[in-house]
C-alpha positions as CSV (number, residue, x, y, z in Angstrom):
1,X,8.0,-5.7,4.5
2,X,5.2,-7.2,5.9
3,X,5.8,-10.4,8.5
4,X,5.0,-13.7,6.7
5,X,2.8,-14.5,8.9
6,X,0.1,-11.2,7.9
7,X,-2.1,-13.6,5.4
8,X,-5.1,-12.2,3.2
9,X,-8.2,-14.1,1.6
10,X,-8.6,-13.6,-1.2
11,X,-11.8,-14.3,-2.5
12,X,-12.2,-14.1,-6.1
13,X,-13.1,-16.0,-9.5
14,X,-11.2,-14.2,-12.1
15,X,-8.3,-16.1,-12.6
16,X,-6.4,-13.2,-14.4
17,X,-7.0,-10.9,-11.3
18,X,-6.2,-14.1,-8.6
19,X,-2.6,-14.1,-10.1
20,X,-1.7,-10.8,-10.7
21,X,-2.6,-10.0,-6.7
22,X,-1.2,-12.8,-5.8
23,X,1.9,-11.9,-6.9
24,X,1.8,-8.7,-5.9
25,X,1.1,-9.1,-2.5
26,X,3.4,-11.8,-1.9
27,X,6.4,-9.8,-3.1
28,X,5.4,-7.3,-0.4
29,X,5.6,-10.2,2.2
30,X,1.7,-11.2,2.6
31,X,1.0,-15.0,2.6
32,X,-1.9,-15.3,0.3
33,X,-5.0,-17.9,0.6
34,X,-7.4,-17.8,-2.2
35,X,-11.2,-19.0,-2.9
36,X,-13.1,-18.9,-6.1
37,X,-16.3,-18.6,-4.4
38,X,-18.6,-17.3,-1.5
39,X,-18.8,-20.9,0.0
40,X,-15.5,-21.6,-0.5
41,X,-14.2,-17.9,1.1
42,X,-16.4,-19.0,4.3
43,X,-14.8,-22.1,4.9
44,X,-11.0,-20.6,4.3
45,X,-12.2,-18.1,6.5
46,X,-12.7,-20.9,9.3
47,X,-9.6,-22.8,8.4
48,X,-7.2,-20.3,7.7
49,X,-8.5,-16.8,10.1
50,X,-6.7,-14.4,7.6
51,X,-5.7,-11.0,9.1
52,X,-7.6,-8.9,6.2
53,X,-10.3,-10.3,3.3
54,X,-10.5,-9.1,0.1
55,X,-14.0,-9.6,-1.0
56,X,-15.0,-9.7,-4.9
57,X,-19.0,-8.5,-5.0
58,X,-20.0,-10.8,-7.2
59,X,-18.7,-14.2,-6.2
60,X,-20.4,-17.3,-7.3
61,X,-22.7,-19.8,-5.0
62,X,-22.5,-16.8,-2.4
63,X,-22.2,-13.3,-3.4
64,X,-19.8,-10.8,-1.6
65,X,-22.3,-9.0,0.1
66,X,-23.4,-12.1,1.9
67,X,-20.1,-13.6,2.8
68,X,-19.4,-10.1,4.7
69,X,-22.8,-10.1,6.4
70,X,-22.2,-13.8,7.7
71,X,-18.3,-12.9,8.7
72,X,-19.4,-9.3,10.4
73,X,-22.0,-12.2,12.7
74,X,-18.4,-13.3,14.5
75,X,-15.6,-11.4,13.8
76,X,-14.7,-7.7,12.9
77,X,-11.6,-9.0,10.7
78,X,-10.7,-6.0,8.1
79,X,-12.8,-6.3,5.0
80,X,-12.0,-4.5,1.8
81,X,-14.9,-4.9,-0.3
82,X,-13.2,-5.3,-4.5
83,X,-15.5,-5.0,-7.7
84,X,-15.7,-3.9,-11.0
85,X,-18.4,-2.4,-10.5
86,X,-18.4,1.4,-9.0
87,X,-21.7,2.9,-8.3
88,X,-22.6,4.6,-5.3
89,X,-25.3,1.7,-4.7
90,X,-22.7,-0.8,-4.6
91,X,-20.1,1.2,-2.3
92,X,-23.2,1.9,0.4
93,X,-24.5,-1.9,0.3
94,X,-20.9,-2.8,1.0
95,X,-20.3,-0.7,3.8
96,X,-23.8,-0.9,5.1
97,X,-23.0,-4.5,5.7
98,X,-19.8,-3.9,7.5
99,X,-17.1,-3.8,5.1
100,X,-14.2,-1.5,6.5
101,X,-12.8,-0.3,2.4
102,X,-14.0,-0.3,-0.6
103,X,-11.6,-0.5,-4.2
104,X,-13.0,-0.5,-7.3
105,X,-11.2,-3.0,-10.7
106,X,-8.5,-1.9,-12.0
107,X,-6.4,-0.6,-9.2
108,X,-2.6,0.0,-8.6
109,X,-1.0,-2.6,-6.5
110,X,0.8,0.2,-4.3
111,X,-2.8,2.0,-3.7
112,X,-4.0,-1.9,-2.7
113,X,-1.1,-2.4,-0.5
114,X,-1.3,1.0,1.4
115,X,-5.1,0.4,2.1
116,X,-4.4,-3.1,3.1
117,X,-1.6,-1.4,5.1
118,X,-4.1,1.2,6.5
119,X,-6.9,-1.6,7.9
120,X,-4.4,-3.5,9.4
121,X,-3.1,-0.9,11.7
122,X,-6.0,-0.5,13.5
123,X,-7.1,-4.4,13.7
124,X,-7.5,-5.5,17.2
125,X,-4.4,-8.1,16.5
126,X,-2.0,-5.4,15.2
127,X,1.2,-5.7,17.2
128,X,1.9,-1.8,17.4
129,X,-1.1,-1.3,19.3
130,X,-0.1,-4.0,21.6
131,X,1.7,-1.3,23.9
132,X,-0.7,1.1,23.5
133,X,-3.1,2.1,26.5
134,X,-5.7,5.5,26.0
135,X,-9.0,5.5,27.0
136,X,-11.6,8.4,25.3
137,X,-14.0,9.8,27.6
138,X,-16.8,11.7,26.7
139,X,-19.6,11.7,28.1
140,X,-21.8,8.5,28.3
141,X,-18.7,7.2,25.5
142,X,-15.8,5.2,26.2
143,X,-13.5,4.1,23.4
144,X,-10.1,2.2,24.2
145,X,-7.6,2.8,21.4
146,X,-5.7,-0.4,22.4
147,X,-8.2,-3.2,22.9
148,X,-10.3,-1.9,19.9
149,X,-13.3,-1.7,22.1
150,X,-16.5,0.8,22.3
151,X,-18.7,0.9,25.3
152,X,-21.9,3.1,25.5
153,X,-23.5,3.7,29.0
154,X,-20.9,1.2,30.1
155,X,-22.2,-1.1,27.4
156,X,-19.8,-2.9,25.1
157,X,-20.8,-1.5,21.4
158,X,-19.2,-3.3,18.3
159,X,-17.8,-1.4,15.6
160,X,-16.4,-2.4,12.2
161,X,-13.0,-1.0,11.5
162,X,-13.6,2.1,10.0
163,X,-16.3,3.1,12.2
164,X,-13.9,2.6,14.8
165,X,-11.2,4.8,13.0
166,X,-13.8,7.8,12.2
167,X,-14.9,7.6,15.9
168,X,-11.5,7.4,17.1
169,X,-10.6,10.2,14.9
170,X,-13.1,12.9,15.9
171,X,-13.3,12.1,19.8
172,X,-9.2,12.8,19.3
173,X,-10.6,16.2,18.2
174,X,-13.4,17.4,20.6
175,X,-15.2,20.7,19.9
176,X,-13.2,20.7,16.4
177,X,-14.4,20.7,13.0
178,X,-13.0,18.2,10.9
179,X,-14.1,19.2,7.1
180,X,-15.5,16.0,4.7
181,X,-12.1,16.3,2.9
182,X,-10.2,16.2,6.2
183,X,-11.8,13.1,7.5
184,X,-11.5,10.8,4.1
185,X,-8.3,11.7,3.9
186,X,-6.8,10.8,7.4
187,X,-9.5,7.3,7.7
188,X,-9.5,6.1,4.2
189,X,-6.2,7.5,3.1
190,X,-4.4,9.7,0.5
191,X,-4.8,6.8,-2.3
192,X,-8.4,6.5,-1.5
193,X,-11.0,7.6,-4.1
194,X,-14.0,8.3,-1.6
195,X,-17.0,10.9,-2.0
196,X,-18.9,12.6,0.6
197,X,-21.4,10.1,0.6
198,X,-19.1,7.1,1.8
199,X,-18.3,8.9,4.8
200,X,-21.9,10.4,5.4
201,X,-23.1,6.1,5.5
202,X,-20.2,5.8,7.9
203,X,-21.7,9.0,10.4
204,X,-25.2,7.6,9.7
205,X,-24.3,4.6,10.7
206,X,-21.9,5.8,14.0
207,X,-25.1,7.8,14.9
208,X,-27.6,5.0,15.2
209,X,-24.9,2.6,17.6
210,X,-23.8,6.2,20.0
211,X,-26.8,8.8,20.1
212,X,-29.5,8.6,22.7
213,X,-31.7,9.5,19.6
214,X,-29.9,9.2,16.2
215,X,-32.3,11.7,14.1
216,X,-31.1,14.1,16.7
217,X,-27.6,13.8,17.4
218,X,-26.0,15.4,20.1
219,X,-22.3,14.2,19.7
220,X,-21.5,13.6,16.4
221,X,-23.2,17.1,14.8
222,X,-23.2,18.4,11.4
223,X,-21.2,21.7,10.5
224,X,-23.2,22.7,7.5
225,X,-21.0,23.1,4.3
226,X,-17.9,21.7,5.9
227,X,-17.9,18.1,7.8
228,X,-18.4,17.0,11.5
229,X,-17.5,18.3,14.9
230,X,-17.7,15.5,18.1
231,X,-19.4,17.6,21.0
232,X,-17.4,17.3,24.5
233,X,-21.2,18.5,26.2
234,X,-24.0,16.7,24.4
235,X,-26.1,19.7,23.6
């Protein structure tokens, strides 16, 4: 059971869906805030600082995508992006915005609690990394584990959560290839319904904030046919 204190947003109109989470979640132990719309999900985001946000899309006075863009300004608070709506445009506009998940109406409560579960592990906040001190060196890359922080020449870098996660992930594995299938399942999770091209927008987007020159990586490099491989020598 979750510590009362662990509260989500959730930011959504459909009255039908607001209760049946709601319930859910707080017989798991969340506390639960709710708003009906974008303007109203900013401000409870001010008064309330929830530890994770779900985030309808389509939200009214503000859409989704929006809201996340504004939040991801100031905080890196977990963000699981929730719609009805599943094409692949939607999923990358969500995660190019910053958005750390991404679950698609209807859903299982025990798949939402798990990924809930899974982004607030790695929050800067979450208590069991509090004890936790590891540093990954390589190269011109620094990435402490326990203060959720990326630095880059010595150059503090900020990463969503599951940019952090994927990063964390393959510099734990130097000179290893980690296949597509590999990689979804230990970042987004067993429950987690992800293609290829989620995790290629997460790479693309790791690429452009690490490599001296992104259209040529030379830590993150592509095993053709099978996933990723983090360099320990930048080629």
């Amino acid at each position: 059971m979750n510590k009362p204190s662990t509260t989500v947003l959730i930011a959504e109109d459909e009255e039908s869906f607001v209760d049946a989470i709601t319930l859910g979640l707080r017989k798991e132990g969340f506390n639960v805030e709710i708003a009906r719309d974008g303007r109203e999900a900013l401000d409870q985001f001010e008064l309330v600082s929830p530890d994770v946000i779900l985030l309808d899309v389509m939200l009214p006075k503000i859409s989704g995508i929006d809201v996340c863009k504004t939040i991801r300004n100031t905080s890196q608070v977990p963000i699981i992006m929730v719609t009805a709506r599943t094409s692949e445009l939607d999923t990358v506009v969500g995660l190019e915005v910053g958005a750390d998940d991404y679950v698609a109406k209807p859903f299982r409560m025990r798949e939402l609690t798990a990924r809930i579960r899974a982004v607030l592990r790695r929050a800067p906040s979450s208590p069991q990394n509090e004890d936790e001190e590891e540093l990954l060196e390589i190269g011109e890359i620094t990435l402490d584990t326990a203060r959720h922080e990326l630095r880059v020449k010595g150059a503090p870098v900020a990463l969503p959560l599951k940019e952090f996660e994927l990063l964390e992930l393959l510099m734990s594995n130097p000179n290893r290839v980690m296949t597509r299938d590999m990689i979804i399942d230990r970042v987004w999770g067993p429950y987690h319904t992800s293609d290829t091209k989620t995790l290629d927008v997460h790479i693309k987007r790791l690429r452009t904030k690490i490599e001296p020159d992104p259209a040529n990586p030379t830590y993150i490099s592509t095993v053709r046919g099978l996933g990723y491989r983090f360099e320990v020598i930048p080629k």
